[in-house]
Residue, then its C-alpha position, 0 to 999 in steps of 0.5 A: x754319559x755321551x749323548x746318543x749318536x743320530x743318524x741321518x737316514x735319507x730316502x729318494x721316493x716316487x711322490x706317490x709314495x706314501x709308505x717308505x716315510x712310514x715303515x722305515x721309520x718305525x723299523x728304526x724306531x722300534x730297534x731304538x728301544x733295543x738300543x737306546x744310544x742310537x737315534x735316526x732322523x728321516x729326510x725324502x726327495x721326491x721323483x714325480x710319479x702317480x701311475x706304475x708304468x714302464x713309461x713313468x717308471x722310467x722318467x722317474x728314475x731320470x730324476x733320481x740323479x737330482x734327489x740323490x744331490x738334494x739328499x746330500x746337500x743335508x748330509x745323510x749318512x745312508x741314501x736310499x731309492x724306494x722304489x723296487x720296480x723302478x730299478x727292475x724294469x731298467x734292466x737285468x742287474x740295475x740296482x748295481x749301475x744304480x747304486x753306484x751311480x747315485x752313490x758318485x752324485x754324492x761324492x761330486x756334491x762332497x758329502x759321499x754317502x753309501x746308496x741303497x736300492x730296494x730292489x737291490x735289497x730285496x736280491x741281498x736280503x733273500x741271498x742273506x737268508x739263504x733262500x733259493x726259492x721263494x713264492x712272492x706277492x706284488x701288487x703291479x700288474x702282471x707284466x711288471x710283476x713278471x719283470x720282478x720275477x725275471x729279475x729275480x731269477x737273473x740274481x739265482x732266486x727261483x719264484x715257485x709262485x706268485x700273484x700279481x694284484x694288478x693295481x695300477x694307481x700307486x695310490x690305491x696300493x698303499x691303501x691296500x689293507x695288510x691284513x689280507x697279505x698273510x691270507x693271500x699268501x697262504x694260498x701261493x704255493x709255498x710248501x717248497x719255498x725257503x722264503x716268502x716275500x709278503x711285500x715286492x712293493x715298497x709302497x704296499x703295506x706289510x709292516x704289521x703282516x710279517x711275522x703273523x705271516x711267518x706263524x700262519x706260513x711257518x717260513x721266514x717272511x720278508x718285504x721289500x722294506x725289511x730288506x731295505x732296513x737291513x741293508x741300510x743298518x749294514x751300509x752304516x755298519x750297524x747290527x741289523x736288528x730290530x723287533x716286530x719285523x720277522x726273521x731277517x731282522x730277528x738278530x740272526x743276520x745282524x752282522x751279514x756283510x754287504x755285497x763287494x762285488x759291482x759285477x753283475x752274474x753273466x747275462x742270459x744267451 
């Protein structure tokens, strides 16, 4: 019996973040008990950040060309950048320049490796579900939680509603408790949502919320990190499926093919 085959999952993550190393993981983990002949083993570089702002969100993303090279140094099979907002408040259809640009860093270190942006994820995991109109939950301050919503509905999502939980310290967001979510987006108006996004955060918590959400919500829930876990198993051209983790990875999109297309829609006049 050939030996289960490991996969190198690799992460480029603010240094605050104290999240994405946890609920990626345990993603994966929990699918290997569905499919015992897969491994996955998880490696970070960091990008110095502490505080969520324009300012060092966008030193920030200046260093991502730097981990993305250290990443492939350790030959990973997937990269991803965890950080949504980061990506967004660089401008109207980022994840793609990003992603693609990450991505040639690889190549020019001779280990190519497919790139996987959060917010990137979070556009492809909605438009996979079929959501047009989603109610969402963030906690940056208000203006950059404008930004995800302006950026959002660049991609064709319209945001009926949402709440901003203005928390600045990239900190105090991952301890914010996930069981408060569901109750908080129970008071969003939701009633014509296709979707709802528990999480626009990768370092806020929702793992252990999501499908108490979908029962108290009765809509399909995602979270950044779930969309990313998605997109991830798709770039290795695995079946995106795993347990505890709501609709999007219940096995319904399992086969769902990542986007081709670099080009971003037509910028707004």
């Amino acid at each position: 019996m050939p030996p289960p085959r490991t996969y190198r999952i690799g992460q480029i993550v603010p240094s605050s973040n104290v999240t994405m190393e946890t609920e990626v993981p345990a993603i994966l983990r929990a699918r290997q008990a569905l499919l015992p002949d897969e491994r996955f083993t998880f490696h970070s570089s960091r990008m110095r950040m502490t505080h969520v702002t324009p300012e060092q969100l966008k030193a920030m993303d200046a260093d991502s060309d730097r981990c993305a090279v250290e990443l492939s140094d350790a030959r990973v099979d997937v990269l991803g950048y965890a950080c949504l907002v980061a990506i967004m408040s660089m401008g109207l259809g980022y994840h793609r320049t990003s992603e693609q640009r990450l991505h040639t860093r690889t190549v020019e270190n001779g280990a190519p490796a497919p790139v996987v942006t959060s917010a990137g994820a979070l556009v492809h995991g909605l438009h996979t579900m079929g959501a047009r109109k989603i109610a969402l939950l963030a906690p940056y301050m208000r203006p950059l939680t404008r930004t995800v919503v302006d950026y959002l509905t660049y991609e064709g999502i319209e945001v009926l509603d949402y709440e901003a939980l203005e928390i600045p310290d990239n900190l105090d967001v991952a301890a914010h408790d996930p069981a408060k979510l569901p109750g908080l987006a129970r008071a969003l108006e939701y009633a014509d949502a296709d979707a709802v996004v528990l999480s626009a955060c990768v370092q806020m918590p929702s793992l252990g919320a999501i499908e108490e959400a979908e029962q108290l919500l009765g809509k399909p829930v995602v979270s950044a990190a779930v969309c990313t876990a998605h997109q991830m198993l798709r770039a290795l051209d695995l079946p995106a499926v795993a347990p505890g983790a709501g609709h999007l990875l219940s096995g319904a999109y399992a086969q769902t093919p990542l986007p081709r297309t670099p080009l971003p829609p037509p910028l707004p006049q």
